[in-house]
N, CA, C and O atoms as a GROMACS GRO file, in nm:
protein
  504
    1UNK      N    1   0.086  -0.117   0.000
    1UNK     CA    2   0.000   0.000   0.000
    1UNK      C    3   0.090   0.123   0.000
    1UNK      O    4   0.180   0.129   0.084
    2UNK      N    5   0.065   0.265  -0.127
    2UNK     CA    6   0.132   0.364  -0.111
    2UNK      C    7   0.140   0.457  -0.005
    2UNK      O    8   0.023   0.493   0.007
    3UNK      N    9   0.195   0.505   0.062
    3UNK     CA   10   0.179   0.600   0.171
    3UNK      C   11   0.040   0.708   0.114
    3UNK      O   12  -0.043   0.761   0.189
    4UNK      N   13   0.043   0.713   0.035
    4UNK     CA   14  -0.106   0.808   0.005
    4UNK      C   15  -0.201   0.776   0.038
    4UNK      O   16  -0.288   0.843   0.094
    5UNK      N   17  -0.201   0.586  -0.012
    5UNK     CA   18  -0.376   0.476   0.011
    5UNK      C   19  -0.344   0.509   0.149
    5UNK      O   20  -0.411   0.600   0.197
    6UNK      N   21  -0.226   0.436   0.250
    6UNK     CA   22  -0.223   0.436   0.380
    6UNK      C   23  -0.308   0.554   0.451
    6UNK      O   24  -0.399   0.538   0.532
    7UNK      N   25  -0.237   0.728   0.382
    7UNK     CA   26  -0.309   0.796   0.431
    7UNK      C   27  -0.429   0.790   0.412
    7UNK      O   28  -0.490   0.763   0.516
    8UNK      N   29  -0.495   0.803   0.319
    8UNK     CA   30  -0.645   0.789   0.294
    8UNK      C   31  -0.726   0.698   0.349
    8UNK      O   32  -0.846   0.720   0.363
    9UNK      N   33  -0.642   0.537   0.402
    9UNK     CA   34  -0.773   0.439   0.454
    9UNK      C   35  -0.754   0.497   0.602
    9UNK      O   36  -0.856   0.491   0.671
   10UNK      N   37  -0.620   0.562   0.672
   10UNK     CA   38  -0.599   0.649   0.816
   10UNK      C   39  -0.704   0.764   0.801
   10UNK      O   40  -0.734   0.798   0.915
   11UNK      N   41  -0.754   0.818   0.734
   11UNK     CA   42  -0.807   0.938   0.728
   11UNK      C   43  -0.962   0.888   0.718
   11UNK      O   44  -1.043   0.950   0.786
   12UNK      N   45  -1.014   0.760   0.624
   12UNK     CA   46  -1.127   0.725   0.654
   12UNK      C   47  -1.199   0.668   0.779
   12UNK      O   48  -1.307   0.688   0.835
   13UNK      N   49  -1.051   0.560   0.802
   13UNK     CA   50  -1.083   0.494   0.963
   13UNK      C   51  -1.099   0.599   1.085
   13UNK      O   52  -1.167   0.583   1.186
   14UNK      N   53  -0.994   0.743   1.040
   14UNK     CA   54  -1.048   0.847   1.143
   14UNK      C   55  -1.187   0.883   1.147
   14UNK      O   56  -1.247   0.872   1.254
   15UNK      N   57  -1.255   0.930   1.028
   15UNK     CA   58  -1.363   1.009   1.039
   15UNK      C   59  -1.480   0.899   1.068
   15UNK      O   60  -1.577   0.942   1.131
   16UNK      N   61  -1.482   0.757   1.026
   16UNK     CA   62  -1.554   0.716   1.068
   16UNK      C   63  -1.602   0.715   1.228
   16UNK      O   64  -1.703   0.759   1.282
   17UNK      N   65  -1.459   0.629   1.289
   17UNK     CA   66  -1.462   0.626   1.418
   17UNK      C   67  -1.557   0.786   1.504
   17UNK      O   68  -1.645   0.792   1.590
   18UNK      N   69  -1.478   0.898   1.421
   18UNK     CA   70  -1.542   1.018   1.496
   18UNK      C   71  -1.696   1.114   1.524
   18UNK      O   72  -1.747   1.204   1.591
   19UNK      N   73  -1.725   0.982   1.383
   19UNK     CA   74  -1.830   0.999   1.326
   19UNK      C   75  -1.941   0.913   1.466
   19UNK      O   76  -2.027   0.960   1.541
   20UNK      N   77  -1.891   0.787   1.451
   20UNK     CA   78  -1.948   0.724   1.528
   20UNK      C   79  -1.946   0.740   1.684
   20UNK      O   80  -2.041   0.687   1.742
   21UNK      N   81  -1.870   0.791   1.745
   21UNK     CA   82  -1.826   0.842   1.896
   21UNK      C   83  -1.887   0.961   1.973
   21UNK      O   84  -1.899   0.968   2.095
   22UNK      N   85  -1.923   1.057   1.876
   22UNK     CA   86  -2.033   1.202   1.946
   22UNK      C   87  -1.894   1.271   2.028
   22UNK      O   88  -1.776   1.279   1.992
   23UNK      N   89  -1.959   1.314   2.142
   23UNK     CA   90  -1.884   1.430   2.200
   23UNK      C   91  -1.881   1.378   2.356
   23UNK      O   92  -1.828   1.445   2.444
   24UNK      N   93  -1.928   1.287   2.373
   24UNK     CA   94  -1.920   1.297   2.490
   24UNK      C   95  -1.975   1.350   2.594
   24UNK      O   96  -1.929   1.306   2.700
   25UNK      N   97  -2.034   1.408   2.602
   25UNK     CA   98  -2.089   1.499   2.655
   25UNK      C   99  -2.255   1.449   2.832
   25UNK      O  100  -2.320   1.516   2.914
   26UNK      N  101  -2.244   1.333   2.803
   26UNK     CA  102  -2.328   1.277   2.864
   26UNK      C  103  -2.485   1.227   2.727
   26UNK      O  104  -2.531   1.113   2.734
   27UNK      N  105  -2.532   1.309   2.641
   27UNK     CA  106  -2.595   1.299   2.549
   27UNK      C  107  -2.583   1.258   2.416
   27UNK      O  108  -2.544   1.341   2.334
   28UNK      N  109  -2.616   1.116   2.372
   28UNK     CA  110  -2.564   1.084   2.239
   28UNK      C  111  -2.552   1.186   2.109
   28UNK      O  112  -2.639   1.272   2.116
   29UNK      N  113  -2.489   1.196   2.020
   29UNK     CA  114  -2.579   1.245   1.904
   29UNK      C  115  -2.638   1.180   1.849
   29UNK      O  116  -2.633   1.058   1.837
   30UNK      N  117  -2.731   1.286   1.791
   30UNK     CA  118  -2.839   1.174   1.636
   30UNK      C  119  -2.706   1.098   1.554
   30UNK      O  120  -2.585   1.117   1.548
   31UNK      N  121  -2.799   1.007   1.498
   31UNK     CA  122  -2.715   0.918   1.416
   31UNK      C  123  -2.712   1.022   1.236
   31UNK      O  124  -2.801   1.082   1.177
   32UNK      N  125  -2.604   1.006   1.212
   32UNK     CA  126  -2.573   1.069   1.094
   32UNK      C  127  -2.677   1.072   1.003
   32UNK      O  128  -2.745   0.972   1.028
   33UNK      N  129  -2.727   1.134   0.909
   33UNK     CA  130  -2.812   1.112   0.796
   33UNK      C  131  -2.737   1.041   0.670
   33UNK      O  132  -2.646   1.078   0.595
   34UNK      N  133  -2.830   0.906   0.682
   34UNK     CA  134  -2.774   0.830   0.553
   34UNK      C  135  -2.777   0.882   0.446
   34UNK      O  136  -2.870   0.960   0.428
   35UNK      N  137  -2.681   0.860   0.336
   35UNK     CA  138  -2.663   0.845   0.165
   35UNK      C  139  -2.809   0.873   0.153
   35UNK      O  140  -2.827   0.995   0.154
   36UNK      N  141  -2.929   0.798   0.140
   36UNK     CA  142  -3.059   0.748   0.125
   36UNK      C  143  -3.108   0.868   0.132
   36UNK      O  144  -3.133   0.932   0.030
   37UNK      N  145  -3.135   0.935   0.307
   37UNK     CA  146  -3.148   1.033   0.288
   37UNK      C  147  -3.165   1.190   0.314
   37UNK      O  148  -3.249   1.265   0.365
   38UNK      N  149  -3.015   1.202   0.239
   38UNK     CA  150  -2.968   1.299   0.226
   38UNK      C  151  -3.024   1.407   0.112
   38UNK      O  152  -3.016   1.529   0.131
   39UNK      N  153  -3.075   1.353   0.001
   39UNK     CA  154  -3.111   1.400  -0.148
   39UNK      C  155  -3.216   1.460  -0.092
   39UNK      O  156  -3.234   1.572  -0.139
   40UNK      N  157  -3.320   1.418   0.020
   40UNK     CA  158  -3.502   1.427   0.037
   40UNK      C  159  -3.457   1.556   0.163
   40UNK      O  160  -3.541   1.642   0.188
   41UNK      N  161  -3.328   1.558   0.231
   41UNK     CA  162  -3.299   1.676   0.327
   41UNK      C  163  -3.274   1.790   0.285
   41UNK      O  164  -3.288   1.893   0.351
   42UNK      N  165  -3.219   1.780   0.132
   42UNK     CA  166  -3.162   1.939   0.080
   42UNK      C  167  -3.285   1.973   0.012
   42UNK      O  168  -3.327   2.089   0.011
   43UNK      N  169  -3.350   1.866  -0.051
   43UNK     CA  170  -3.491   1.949  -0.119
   43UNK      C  171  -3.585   1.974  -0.078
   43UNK      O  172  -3.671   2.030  -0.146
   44UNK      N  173  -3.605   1.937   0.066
   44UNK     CA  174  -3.701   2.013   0.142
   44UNK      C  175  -3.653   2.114   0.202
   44UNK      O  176  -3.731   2.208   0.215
   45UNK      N  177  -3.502   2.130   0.261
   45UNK     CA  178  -3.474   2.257   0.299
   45UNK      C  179  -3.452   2.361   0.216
   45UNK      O  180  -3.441   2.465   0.280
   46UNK      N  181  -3.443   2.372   0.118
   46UNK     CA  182  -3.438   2.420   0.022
   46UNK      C  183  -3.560   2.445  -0.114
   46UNK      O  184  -3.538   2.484  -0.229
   47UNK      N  185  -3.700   2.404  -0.045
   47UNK     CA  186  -3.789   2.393  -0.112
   47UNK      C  187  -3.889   2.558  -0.104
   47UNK      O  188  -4.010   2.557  -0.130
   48UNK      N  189  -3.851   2.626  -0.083
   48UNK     CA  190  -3.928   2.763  -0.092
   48UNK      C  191  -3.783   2.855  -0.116
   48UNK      O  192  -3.769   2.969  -0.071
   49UNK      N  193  -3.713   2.806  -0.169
   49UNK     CA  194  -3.573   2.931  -0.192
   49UNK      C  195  -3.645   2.962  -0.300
   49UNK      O  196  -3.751   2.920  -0.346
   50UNK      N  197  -3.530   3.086  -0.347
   50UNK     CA  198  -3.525   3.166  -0.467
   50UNK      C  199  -3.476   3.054  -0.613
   50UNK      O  200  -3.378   2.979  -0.618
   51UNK      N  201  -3.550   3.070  -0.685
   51UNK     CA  202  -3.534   2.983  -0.855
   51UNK      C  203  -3.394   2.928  -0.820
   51UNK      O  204  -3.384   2.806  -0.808
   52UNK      N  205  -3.273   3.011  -0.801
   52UNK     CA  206  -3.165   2.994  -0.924
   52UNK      C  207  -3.086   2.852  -0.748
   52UNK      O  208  -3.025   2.745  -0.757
   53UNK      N  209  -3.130   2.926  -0.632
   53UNK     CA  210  -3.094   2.850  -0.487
   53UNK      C  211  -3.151   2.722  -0.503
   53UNK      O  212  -3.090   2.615  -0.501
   54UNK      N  213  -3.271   2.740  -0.519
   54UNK     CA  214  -3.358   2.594  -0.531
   54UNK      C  215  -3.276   2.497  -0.661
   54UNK      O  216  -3.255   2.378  -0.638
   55UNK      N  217  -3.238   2.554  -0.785
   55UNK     CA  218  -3.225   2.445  -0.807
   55UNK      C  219  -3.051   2.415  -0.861
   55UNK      O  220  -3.009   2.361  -0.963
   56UNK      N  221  -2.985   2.474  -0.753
   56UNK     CA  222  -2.844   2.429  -0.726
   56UNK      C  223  -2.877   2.349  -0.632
   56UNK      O  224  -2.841   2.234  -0.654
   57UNK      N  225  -2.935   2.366  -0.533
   57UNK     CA  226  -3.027   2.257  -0.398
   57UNK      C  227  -3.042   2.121  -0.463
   57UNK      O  228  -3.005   2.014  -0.415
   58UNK      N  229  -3.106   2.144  -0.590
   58UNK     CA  230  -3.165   2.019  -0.654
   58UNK      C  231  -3.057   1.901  -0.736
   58UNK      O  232  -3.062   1.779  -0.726
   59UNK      N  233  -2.964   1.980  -0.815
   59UNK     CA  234  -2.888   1.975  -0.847
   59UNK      C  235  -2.793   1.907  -0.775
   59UNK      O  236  -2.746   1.802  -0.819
   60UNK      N  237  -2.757   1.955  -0.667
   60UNK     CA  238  -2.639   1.869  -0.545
   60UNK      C  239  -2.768   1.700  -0.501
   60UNK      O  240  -2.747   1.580  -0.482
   61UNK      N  241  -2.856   1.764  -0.503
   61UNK     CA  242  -2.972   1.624  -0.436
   61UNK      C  243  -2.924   1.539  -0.552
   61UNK      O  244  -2.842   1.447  -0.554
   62UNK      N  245  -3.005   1.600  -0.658
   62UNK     CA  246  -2.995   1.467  -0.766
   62UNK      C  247  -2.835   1.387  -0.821
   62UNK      O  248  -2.840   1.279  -0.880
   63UNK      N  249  -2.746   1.434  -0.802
   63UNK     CA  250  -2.598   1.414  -0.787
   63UNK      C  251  -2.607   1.290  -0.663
   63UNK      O  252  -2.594   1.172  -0.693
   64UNK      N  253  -2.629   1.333  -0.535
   64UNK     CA  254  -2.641   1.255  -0.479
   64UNK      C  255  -2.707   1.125  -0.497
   64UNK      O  256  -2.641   1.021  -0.497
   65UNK      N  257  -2.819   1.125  -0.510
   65UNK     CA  258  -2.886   1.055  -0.567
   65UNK      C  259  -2.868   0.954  -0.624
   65UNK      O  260  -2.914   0.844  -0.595
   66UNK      N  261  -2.745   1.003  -0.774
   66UNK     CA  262  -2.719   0.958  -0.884
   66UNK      C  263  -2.555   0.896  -0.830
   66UNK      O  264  -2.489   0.857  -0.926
   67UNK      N  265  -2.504   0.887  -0.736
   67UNK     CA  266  -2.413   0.827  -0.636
   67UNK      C  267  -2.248   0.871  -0.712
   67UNK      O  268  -2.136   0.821  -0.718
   68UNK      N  269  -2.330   1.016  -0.770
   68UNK     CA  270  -2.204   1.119  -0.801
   68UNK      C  271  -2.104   1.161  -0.672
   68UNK      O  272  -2.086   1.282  -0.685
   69UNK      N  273  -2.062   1.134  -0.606
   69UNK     CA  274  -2.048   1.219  -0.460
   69UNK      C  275  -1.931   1.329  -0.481
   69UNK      O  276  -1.912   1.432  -0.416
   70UNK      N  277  -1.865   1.284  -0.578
   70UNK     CA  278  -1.739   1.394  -0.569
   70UNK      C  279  -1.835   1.525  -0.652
   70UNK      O  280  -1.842   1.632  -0.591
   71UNK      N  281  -1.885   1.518  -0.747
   71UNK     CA  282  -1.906   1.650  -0.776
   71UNK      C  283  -2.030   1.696  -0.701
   71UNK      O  284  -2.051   1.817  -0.697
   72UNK      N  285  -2.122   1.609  -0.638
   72UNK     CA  286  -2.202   1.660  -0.530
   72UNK      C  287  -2.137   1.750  -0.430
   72UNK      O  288  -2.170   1.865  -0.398
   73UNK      N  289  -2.016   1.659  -0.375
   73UNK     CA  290  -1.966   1.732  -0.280
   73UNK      C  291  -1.886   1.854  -0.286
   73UNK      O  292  -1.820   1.893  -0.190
   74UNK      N  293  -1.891   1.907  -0.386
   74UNK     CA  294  -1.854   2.068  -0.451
   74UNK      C  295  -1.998   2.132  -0.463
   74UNK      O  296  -2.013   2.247  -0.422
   75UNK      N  297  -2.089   2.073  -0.509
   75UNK     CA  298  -2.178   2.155  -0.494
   75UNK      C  299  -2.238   2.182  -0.327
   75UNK      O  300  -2.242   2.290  -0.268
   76UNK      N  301  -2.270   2.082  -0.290
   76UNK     CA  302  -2.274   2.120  -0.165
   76UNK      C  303  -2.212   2.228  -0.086
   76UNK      O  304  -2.271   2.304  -0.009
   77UNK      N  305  -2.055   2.224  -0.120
   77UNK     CA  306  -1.969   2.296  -0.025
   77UNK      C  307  -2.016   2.478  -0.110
   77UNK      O  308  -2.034   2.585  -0.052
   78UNK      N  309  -2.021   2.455  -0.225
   78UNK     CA  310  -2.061   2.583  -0.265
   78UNK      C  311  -2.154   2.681  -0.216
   78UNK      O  312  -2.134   2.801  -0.195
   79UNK      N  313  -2.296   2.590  -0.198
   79UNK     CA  314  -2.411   2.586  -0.133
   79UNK      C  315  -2.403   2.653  -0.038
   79UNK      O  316  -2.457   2.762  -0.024
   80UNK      N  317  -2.334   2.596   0.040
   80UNK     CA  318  -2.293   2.615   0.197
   80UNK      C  319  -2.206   2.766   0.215
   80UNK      O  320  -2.207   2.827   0.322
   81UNK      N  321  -2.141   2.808   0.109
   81UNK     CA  322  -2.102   2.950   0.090
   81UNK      C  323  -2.204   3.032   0.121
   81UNK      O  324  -2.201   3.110   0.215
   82UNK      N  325  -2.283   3.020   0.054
   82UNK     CA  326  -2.392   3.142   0.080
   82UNK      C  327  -2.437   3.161   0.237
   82UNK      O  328  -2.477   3.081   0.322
   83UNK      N  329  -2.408   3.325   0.236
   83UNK     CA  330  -2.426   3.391   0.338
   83UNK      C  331  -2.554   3.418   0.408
   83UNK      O  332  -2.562   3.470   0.519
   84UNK      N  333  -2.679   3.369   0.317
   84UNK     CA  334  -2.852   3.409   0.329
   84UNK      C  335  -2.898   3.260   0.378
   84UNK      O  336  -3.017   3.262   0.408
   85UNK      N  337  -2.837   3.132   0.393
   85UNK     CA  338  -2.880   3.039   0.391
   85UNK      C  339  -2.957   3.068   0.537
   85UNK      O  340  -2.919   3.165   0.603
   86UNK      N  341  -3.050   2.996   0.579
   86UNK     CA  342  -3.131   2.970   0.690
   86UNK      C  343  -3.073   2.854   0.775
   86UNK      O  344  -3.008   2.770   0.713
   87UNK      N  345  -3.089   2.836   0.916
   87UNK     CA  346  -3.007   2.733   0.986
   87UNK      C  347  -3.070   2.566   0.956
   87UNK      O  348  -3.028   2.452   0.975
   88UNK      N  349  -3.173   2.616   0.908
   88UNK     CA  350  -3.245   2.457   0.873
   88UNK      C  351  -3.159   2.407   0.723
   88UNK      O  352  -3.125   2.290   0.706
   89UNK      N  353  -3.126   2.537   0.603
   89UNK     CA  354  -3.050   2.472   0.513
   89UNK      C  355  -2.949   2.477   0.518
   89UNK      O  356  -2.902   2.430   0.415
   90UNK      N  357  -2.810   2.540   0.646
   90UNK     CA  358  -2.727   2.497   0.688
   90UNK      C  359  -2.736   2.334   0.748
   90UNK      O  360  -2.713   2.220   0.708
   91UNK      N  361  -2.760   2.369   0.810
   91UNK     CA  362  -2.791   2.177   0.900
   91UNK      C  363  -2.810   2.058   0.786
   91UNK      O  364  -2.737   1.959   0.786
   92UNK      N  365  -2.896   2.076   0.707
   92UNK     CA  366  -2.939   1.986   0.594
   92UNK      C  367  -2.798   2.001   0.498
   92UNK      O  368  -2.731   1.905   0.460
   93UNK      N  369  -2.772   2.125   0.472
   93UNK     CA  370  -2.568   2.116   0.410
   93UNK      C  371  -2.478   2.033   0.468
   93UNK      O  372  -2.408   1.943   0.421
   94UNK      N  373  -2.493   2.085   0.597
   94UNK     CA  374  -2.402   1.956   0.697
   94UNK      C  375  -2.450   1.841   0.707
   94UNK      O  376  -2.354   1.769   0.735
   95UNK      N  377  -2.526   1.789   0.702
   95UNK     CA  378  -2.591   1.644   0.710
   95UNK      C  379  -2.544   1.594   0.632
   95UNK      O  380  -2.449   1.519   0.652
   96UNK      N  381  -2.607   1.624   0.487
   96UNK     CA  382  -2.550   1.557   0.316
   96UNK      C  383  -2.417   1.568   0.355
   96UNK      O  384  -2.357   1.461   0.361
   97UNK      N  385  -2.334   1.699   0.394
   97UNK     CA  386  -2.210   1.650   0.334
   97UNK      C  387  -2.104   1.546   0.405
   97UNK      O  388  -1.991   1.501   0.385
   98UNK      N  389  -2.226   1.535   0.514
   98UNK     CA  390  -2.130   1.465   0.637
   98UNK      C  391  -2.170   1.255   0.523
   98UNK      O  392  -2.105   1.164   0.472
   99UNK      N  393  -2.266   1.281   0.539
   99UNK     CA  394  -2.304   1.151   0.421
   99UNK      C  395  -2.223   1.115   0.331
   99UNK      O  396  -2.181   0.999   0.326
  100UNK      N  397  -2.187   1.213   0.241
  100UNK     CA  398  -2.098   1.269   0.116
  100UNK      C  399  -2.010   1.176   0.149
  100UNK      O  400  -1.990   1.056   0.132
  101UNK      N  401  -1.955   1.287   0.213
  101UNK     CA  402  -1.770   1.231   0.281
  101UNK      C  403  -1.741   1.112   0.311
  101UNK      O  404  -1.630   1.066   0.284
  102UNK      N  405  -1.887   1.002   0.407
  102UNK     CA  406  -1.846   0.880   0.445
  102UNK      C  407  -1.850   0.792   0.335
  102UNK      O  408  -1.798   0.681   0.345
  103UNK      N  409  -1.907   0.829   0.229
  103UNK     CA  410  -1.920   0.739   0.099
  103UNK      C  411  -1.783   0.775   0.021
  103UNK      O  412  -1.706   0.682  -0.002
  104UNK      N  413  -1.756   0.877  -0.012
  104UNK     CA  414  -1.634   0.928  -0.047
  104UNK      C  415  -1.490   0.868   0.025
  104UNK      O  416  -1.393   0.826  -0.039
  105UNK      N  417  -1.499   0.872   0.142
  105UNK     CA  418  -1.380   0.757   0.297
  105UNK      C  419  -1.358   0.641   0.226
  105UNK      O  420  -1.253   0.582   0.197
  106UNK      N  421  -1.502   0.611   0.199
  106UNK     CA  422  -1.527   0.431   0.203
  106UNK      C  423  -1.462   0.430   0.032
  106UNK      O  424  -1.376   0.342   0.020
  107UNK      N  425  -1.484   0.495  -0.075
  107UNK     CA  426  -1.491   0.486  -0.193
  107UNK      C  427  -1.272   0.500  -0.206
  107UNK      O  428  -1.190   0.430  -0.264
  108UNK      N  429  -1.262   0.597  -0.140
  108UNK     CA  430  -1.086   0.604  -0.117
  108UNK      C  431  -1.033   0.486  -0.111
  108UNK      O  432  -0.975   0.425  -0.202
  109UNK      N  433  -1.062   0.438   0.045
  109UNK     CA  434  -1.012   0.310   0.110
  109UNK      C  435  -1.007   0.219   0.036
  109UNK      O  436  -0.912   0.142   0.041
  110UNK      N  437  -1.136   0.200  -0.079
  110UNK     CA  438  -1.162   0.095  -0.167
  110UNK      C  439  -1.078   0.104  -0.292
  110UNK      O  440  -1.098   0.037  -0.393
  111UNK      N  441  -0.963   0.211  -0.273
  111UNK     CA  442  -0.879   0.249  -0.435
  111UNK      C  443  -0.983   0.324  -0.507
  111UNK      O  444  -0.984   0.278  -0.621
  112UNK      N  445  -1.068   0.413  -0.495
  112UNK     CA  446  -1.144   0.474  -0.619
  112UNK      C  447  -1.043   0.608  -0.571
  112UNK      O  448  -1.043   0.658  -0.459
  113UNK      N  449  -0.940   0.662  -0.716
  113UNK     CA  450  -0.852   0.752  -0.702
  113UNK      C  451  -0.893   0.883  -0.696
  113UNK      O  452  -0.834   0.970  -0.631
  114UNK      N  453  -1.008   0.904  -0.774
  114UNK     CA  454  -1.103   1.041  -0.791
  114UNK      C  455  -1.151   1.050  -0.627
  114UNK      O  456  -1.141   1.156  -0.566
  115UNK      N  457  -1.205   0.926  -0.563
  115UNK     CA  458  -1.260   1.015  -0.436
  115UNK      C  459  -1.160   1.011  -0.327
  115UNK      O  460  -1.176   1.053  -0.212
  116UNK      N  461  -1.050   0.954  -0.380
  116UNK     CA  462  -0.930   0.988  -0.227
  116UNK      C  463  -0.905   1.127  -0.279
  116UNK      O  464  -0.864   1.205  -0.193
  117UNK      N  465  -0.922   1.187  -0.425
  117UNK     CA  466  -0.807   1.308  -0.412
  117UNK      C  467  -0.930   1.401  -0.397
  117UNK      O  468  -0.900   1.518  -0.373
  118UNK      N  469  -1.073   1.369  -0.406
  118UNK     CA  470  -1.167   1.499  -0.326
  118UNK      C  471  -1.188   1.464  -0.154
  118UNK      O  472  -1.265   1.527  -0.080
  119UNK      N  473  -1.134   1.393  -0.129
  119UNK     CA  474  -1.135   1.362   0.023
  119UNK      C  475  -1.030   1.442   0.061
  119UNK      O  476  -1.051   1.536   0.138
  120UNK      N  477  -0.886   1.412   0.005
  120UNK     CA  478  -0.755   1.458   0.030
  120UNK      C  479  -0.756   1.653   0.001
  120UNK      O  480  -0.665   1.726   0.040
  121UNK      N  481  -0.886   1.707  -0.077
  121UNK     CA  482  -0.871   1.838  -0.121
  121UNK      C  483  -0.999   1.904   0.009
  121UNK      O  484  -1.022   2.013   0.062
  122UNK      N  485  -1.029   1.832   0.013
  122UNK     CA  486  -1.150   1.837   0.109
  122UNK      C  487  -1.094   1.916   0.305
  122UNK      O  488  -1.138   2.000   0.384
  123UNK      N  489  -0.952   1.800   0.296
  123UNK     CA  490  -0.925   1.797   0.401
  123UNK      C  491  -0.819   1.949   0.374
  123UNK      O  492  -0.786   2.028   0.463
  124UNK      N  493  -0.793   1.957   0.266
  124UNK     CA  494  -0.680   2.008   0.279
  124UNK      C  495  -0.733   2.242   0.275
  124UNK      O  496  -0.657   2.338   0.278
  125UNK      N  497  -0.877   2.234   0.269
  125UNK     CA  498  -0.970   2.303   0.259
  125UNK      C  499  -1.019   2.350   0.416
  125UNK      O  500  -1.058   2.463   0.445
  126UNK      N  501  -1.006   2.239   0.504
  126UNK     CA  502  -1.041   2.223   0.628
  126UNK      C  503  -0.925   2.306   0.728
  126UNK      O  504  -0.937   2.306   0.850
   0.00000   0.00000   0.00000
């Protein structure tokens, strides 16, 4: 294994684990929002925006959907730029992309080279 895969299945086995662990805090968290659905979270939060919002919204859903995740997960992060968003279509941004990413982990680990290097640009963004 190249030190790159190494990093990348270290970087998936991280986020999973962290994924799965919460905070500690005495109170679990909710369990992540699955792949499944993630597509039905951005288009309802996003279902009374403005034309051009709604259907970049739609756009990242149906990507998802369509088990695009790397270029979903640009749209998403784009999404998530905007300064007018509401905390319900923040939250629903973070949900999908938290989804995104674990399919993207898993898709690395598995040698798919396109989603270690949007995982690896992802992180490197962070």
């Amino acid at each position: 294994m190249s030190f790159r895969s190494a990093g990348v299945a270290a970087l998936a086995g991280a986020l999973l684990l962290l994924l799965s662990s919460g905070c500690g805090k005495g109170s679990e968290a909710p369990p992540p929002v699955s792949i499944a659905e993630a597509p039905a979270g951005v288009k309802s939060a996003f279902a009374g925006s403005s034309a051009g919002l709604k259907q970049a919204a739609d756009e990242a859903a149906q990507g998802i959907a369509n088990g695009d995740y790397v270029d979903s997960l640009g749209r998403l992060q784009d999404l998530s730029a905007n300064p007018e968003l509401t905390p319900e279509q923040r939250r629903a941004l973070a949900e999908s992309q938290q989804a995104v990413m674990i399919k993207l982990a898993e898709a690395a680990a598995a040698g798919d080279a396109k989603a270690a290097e949007s995982v690896e640009t992802h992180r490197a963004r962070k």
